[in-house]
N, C-alpha and C positions, 0 to 999 in steps of 0.2 A: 504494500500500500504506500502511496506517496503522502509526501506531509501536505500537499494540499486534500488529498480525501481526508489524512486521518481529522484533518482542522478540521472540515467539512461533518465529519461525522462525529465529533464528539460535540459540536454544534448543534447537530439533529439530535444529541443524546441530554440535551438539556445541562450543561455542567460551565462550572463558572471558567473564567478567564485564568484562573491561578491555576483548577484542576487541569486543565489542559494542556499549560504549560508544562507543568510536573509531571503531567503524561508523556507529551512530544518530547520532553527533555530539551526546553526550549525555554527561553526566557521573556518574558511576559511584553516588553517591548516590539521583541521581534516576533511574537503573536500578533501584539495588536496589528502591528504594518502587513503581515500576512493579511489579515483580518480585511480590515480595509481595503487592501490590492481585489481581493476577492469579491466585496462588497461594488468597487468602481469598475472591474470584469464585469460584473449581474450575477454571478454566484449565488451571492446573498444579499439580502435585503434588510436594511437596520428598520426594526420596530419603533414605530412614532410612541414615545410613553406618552407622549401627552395625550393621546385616546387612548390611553389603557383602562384596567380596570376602574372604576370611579369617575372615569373622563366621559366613559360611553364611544360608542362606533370602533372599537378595535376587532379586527376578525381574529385577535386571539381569545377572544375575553372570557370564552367559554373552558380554555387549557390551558390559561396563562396562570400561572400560580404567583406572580409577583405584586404584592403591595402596590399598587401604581403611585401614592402618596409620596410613600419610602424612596422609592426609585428614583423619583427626580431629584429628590433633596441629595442623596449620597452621589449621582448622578449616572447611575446605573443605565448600561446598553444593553440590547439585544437584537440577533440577526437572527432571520426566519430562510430556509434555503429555498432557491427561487425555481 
């Protein structure tokens, strides 16, 4: 598997930004810029919090398990794979 699936799939596997890292044996920076590259490809698609849970019209709202409050304040991301 290459490191763009495994990013790709521990993505689709719900897991934070740190577990990932410490999976790929990669360090959280050069996640993120993965991350990003991916997301400016179309890979993936960063989830607007501001319609998240509590906001209303998010088409995650029904599987998203993140506080939408919490999220913006600590300023928490998420990508949905496209």
């Amino acid at each position: 598997m290459t490191t763009t699936e495994a990013i790709l799939c521990g993505i689709e596997g719900v897991c934070t930004l740190e577990e990932l890292a410490n999976e790929l044996d990669m360090r959280k920076p050069m996640l993120m810029a993965r991350i990003e590259f991916m997301a400016r490809a179309g890979y993936l698609c960063e989830v607007s919090l501001g319609k998240c849970k509590g906001f209303g019209g998010c088409t995650m709202d029904k599987t998203c398990g993140a506080p939408a409050s919490e999220s913006v304040k600590v300023g928490m991301r998420m990508w949905i794979l496209t």
